[in-house]
N, C-alpha and C positions, 0 to 999 in steps of 0.2 A: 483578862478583865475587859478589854475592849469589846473582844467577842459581845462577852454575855451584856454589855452594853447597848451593844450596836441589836443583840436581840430584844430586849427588851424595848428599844427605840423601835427595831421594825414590826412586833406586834402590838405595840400601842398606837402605833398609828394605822396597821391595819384594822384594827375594834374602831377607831374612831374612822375609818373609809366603808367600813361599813355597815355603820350607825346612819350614813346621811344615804340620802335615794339618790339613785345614778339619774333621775329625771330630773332631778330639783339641779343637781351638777350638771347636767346635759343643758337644762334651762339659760342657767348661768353663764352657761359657754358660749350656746347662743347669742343674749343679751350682749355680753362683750365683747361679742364679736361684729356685732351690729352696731351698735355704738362707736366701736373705733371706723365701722366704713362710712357712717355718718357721717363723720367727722370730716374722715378724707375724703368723701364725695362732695361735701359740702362748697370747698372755698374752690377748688380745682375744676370739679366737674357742672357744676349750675352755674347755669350762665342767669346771667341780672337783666329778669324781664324790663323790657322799657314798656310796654302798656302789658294789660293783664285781659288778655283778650284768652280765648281758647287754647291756643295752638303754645303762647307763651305758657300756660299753667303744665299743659302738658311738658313743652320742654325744659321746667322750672322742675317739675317734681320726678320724671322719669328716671334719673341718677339715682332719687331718693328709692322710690318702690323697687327699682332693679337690685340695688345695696340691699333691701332689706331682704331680697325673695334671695338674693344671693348666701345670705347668712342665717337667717331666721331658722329654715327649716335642720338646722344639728341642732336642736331641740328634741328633734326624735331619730337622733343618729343611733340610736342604741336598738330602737326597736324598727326600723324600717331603712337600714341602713343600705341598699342598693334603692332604694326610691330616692333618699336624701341625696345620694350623690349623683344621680341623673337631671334630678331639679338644681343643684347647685351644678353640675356640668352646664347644662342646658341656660340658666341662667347666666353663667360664665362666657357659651355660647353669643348670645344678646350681647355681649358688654365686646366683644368684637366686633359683631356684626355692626353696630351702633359707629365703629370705625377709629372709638377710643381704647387706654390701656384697663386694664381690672385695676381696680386700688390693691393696694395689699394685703387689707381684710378679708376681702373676696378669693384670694389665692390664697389666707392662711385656714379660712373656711371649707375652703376644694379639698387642700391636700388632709386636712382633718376629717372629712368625708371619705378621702380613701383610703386614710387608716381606720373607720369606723366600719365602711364596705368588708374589708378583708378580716380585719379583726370580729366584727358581730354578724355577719352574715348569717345565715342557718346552715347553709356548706359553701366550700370554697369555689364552687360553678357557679355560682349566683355570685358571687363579689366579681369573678374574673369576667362574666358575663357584660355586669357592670361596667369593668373597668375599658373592654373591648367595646362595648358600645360608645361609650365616651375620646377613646382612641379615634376609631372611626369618626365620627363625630369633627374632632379638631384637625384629625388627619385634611376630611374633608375641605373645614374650614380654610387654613394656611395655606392647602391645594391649589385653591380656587384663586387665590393670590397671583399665579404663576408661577411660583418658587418655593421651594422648601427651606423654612427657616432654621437656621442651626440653634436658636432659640428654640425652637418647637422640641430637637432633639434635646437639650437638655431639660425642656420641662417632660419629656418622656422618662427621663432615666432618672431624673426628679421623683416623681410618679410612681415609677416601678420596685425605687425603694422604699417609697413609705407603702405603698403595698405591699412590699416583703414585710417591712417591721409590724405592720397591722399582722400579717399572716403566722409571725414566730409569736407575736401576744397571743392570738387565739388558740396555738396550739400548747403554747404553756401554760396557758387556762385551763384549756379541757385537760393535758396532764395533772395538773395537781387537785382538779377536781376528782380523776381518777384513783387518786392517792387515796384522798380525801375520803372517798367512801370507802376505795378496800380498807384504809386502817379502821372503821367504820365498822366495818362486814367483821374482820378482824376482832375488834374490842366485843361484838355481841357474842361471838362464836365463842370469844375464851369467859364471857363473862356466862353465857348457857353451860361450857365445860363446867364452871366452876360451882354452878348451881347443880 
């Protein structure tokens, strides 16, 4: 009994996942994900201009626009998903260089980008492509420190598994899409027989 419960719970909720557009969900993700680095960019990271001259606007709002370019763009993690992870690397990039930590919106935005890299790519050369550019990249970064962080290594192996989980979703995708048609191909074949 549970079974046929537990089925009917998991195809009613797939009709209703796939009633809504993955852009307007991709949207969302974004938005909330910008909003929480707002947040924690806000009281930590801006410092409290004393005159409001140039230089102060600039380092009053720069937190802000790096949080937003940091997050924003998994809005189109679905459809440009090796671009989105190089602008949020790359913007990831800035927020060290700048000489402070990432908030944790911006790390929960990166690693959501490299499961959207591996998981939607077009093939899996362009996600790994991706993800070795961005390797390189931080590799460089911590380098140039003098020292290799053992932090660095665990955000590697960090990294490598949500790459793998992006990479087992996309290929259980394309399997049961492959189902999906041959029982397809299947149902016209026996419904031509039957005709």
């Amino acid at each position: 009994m549970e079974d046929g419960l537990t089925g009917l719970y998991r195809s009613g909720m797939d009709r209703v996942l796939q009633r809504v557009d993955p852009r307007i969900v991709d949207a969302v993700l974004a938005i909330a994900i910008a909003v929480f680095a707002l947040i924690e960019v806000w009281p930590g990271y801006v410092p409290v201009p004393d005159r409001w001259a140039r230089t102060d606007w600039i380092r009053y709002l720069a937190p802000m626009v790096l949080a937003l370019a940091s997050t924003l763009p998994l809005a189109y993690r679905r459809r440009y998903p090796v671009g989105v992870l190089l602008v949020i690397g790359a913007s990831m990039a800035v927020w060290l260089l700048r000489g402070g930590e990432s908030p944790g919106a911006v790390f929960l935005a990166f690693f959501v980008a490299i499961f959207s890299a591996s998981a939607y790519a077009t093939n899996r050369s362009r996600s790994l492509f991706g993800l070795g550019v961005l390797a390189v990249l931080f590799l460089a970064l911590w380098w140039s420190e003098g020292q290799l962080d053992t932090w660095l290594l665990f955000i590697f192996a960090f990294t490598t598994g949500i790459w793998l989980a992006g990479d087992t979703f996309r290929a259980r995708t394309l399997e049961a899409r492959e189902h999906e048609q041959r029982a397809g191909d299947m149902e016209r074949q026996r419904a031509a027989a039957l005709r």
